[in-house]
C-alpha positions as CSV (number, residue, x, y, z in Angstrom):
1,X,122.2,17.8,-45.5
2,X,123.1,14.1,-45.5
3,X,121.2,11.3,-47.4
4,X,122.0,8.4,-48.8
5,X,120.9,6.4,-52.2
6,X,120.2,3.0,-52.4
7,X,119.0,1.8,-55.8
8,X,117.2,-1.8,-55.5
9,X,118.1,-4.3,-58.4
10,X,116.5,-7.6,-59.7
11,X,117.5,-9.8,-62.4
12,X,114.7,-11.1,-63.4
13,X,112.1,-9.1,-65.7
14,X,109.3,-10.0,-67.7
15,X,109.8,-7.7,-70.6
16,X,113.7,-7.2,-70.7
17,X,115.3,-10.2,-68.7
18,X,119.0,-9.4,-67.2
19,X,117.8,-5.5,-67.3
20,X,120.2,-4.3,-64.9
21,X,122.8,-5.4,-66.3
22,X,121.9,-4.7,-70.1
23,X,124.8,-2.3,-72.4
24,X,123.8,1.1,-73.2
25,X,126.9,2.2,-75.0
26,X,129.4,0.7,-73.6
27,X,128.5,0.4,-69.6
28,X,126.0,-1.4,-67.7
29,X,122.8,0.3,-66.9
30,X,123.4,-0.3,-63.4
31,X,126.6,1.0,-63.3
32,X,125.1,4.7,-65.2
33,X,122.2,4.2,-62.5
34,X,125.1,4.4,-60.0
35,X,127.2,7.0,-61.1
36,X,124.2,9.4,-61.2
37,X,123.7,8.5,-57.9
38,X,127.2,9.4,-56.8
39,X,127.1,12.7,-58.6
40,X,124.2,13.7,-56.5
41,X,126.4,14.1,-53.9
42,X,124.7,11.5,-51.6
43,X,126.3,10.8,-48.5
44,X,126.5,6.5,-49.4
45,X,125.2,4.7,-52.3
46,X,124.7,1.2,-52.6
47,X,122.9,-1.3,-55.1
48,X,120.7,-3.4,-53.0
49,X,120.0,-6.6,-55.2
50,X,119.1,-10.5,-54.7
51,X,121.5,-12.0,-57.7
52,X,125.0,-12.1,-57.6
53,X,125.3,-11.3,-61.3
54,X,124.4,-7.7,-60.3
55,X,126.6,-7.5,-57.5
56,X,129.7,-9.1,-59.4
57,X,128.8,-6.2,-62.3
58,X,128.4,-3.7,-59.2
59,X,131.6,-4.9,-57.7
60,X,133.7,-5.2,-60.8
61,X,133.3,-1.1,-61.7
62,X,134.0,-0.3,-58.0
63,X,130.7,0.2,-56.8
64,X,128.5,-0.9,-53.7
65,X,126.6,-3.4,-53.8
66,X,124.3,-5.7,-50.7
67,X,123.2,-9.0,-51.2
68,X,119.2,-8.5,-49.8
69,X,116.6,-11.7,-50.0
70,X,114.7,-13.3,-53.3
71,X,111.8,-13.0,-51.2
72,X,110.7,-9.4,-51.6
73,X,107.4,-8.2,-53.6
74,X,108.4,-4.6,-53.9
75,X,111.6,-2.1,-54.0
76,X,110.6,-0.6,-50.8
77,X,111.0,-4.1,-49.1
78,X,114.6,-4.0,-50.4
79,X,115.0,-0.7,-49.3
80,X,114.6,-1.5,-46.1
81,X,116.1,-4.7,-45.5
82,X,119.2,-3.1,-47.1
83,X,119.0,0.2,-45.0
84,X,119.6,-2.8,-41.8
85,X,122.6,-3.9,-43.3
86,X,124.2,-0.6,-43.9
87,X,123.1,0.1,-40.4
88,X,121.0,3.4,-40.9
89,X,119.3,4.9,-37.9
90,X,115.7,5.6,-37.8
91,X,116.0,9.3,-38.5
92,X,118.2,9.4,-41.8
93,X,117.3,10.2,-45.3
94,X,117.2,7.6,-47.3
95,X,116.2,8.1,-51.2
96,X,115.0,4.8,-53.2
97,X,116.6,5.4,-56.8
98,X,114.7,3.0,-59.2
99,X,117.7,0.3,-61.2
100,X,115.8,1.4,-64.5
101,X,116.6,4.9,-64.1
102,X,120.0,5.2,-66.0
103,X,119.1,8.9,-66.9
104,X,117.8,10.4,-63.9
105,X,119.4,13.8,-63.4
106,X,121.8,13.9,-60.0
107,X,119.9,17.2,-59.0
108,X,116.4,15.3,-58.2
109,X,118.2,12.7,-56.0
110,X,119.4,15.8,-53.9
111,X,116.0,17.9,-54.7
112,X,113.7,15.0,-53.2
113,X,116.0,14.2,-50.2
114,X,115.7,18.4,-49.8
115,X,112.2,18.6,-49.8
116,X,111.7,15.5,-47.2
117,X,114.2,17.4,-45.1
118,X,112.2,20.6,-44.9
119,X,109.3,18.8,-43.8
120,X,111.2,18.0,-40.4
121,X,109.3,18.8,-37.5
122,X,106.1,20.4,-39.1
123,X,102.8,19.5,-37.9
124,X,101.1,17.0,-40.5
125,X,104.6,16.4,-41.9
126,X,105.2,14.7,-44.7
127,X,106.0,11.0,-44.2
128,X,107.6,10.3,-48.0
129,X,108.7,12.8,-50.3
130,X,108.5,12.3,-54.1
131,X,108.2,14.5,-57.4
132,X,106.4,14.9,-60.6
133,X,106.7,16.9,-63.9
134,X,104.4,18.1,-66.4
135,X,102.6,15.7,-69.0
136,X,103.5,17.3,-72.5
137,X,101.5,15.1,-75.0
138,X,98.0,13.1,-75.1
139,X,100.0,9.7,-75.8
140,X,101.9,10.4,-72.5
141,X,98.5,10.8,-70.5
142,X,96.9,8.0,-71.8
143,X,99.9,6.1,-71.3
144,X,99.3,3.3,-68.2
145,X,103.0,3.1,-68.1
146,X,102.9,7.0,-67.1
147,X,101.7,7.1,-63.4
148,X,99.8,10.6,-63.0
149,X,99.6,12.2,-59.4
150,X,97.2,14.8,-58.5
151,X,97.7,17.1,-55.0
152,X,96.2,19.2,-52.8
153,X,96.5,23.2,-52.5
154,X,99.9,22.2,-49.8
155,X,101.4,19.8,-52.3
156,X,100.2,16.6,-50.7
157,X,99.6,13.6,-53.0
158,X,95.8,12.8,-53.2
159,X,96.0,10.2,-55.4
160,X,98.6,8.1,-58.0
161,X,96.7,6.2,-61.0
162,X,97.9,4.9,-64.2
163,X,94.8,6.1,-65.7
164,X,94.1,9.8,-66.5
165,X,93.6,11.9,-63.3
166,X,91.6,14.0,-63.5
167,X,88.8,12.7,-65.9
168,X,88.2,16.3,-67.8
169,X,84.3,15.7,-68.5
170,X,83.8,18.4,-70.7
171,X,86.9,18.5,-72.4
172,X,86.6,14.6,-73.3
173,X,83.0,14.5,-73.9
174,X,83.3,17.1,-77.2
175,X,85.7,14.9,-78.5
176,X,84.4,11.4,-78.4
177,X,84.5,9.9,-81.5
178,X,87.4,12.0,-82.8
179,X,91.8,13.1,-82.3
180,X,91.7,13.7,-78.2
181,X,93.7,16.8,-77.6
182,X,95.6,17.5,-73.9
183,X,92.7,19.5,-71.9
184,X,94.6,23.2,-71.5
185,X,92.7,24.2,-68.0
186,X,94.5,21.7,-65.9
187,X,98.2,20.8,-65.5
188,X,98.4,17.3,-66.1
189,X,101.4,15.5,-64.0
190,X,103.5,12.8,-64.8
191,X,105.1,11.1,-61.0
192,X,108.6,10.4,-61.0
193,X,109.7,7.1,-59.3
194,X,112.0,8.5,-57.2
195,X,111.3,9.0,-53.5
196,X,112.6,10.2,-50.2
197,X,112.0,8.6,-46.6
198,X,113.3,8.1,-43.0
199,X,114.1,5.0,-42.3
200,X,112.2,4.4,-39.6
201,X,108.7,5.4,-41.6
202,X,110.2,3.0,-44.1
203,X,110.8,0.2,-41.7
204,X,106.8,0.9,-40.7
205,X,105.4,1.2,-44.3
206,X,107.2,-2.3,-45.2
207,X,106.0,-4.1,-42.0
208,X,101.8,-3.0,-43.2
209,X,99.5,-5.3,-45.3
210,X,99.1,-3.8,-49.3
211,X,95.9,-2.7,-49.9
212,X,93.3,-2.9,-52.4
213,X,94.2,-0.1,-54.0
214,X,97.7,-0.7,-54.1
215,X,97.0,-4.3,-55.6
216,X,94.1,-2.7,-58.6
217,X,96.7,-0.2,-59.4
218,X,100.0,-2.3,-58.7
219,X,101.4,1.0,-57.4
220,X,102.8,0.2,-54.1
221,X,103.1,4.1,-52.7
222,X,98.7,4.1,-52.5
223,X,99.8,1.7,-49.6
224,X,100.7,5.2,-48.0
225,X,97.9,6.9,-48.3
226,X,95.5,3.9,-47.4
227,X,97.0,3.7,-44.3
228,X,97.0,7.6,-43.7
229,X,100.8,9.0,-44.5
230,X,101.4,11.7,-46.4
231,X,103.2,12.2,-49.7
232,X,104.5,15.7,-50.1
233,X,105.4,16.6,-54.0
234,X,107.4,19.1,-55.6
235,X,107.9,19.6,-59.5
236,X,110.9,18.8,-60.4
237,X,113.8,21.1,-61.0
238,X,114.7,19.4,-64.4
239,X,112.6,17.6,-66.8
240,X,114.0,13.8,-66.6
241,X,114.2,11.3,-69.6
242,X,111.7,8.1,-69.0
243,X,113.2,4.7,-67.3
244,X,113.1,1.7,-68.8
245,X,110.6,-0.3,-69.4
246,X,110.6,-2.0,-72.5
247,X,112.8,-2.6,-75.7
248,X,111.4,0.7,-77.0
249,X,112.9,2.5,-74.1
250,X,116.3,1.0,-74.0
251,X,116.7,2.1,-77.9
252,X,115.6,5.8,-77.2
253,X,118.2,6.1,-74.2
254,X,121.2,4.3,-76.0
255,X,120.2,6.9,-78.9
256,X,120.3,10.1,-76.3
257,X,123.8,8.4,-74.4
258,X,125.5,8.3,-78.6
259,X,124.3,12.0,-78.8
């Protein structure tokens, strides 16, 4: 099964400016984004970016790279105008690999294309295909950074939030006032910012107005569900490390690269 990767890269960054092309021991994080993009065996990959630092860093390590315009509000915009340019028809697999992602596991890149695949030709398909793993701690569900999914009895996202979904009345109500503790009759999941289209859904998705929701939440997949698509999730094969967000999060992955 054939997919490509394209990962969608901006310069600019409110918390860590030049992220992409920031050194975690010794290499760019845009070139380890890359090389776990290659090893997923995808058919293409390509950095999709607006700056020409990134594409000279891209470049220079032998790499992919499309110049796309400084006038796109999300990834998924990128995506698309770079899936033109590499001239992708409407029905191949395209899998949007986040620039921030310098640890995600090669596996999930070919897992979500997979699971997008097997959707081919079912009645009330899926239109994106994404993935999600379990929520170990109470800091990580309370987390706004951590975007928790929940899904139906088929697998199919009902909601994204960057609150805690769902609100466990009982649980939370015996311990106001005191330590919260992660409730143990529900499976709390954590979404994974990886995900999976065809790039003629993709094409359609980018052309529609965002939504309320997707504005409140600034979570730009609730756009999909507004509009009616489906999401269909799997849990992943592997538990990933976190992207990078912050300062914080650039320490803790230089510190798992030394080990």
């Amino acid at each position: 099964m054939s997919f490509s990767v394209i990962i969608p890269a901006r310069y600019a960054s409110s918390r860590l400016p030049g992220k992409p092309l920031l050194d975690i021991a010794g290499q760019t994080m845009i070139e380890r984004v890359y090389r776990q993009a290659i090893a997923s065996g995808a058919a293409r990959v390509v950095v999709a970016t607006d700056d020409e630092r990134i594409q000279k860093a891209v470049t220079e390590f032998g790499g992919e790279a499309c110049m796309t315009a400084d006038t796109h509000t999300s990834g998924s915009e990128r995506l698309a105008e770079a899936s033109e340019i590499m001239g992708l028809g409407d029905d191949e697999i395209v899998v949007n690999l986040q620039g921030d992602e310098p640890l995600m596991p090669p596996e999930l890149l070919h897992q979500v294309a997979d699971l997008l695949e097997a959707e081919t030709g079912k009645d009330n398909g899926a239109d994106v295909a994404t993935l999600s793993t379990k929520i170990h701690s109470i800091d990580e569900l309370y987390d706004p950074h951590v975007v928790k999914v929940v899904t139906d009895v088929a697998g199919f996202a009902l909601y994204f939030s960057r609150a805690v979904i769902p609100w466990d009345r009982d649980h939370f109500a015996h311990e106001c006032g005191g330590e919260k503790s992660l409730p143990e009759r529900f499976i709390y999941q954590r979404h994974l910012g990886i995900y999976a289209y065809r790039v003629g859904y993709l094409k359609q998705f980018v052309s529609e107005p965002s939504c309320a929701l997707e504005e409140v939440e600034s979570l730009e997949q609730l756009r999909v569900l507004w509009s009616g698509g489906k999401i269909k999730l799997d849990t992943a094969e592997c538990e990933p490390s976190h992207g990078v967000d912050t300062p914080e999060d650039l320490e803790r992955v230089i510190a798992l690269v030394n080990k």
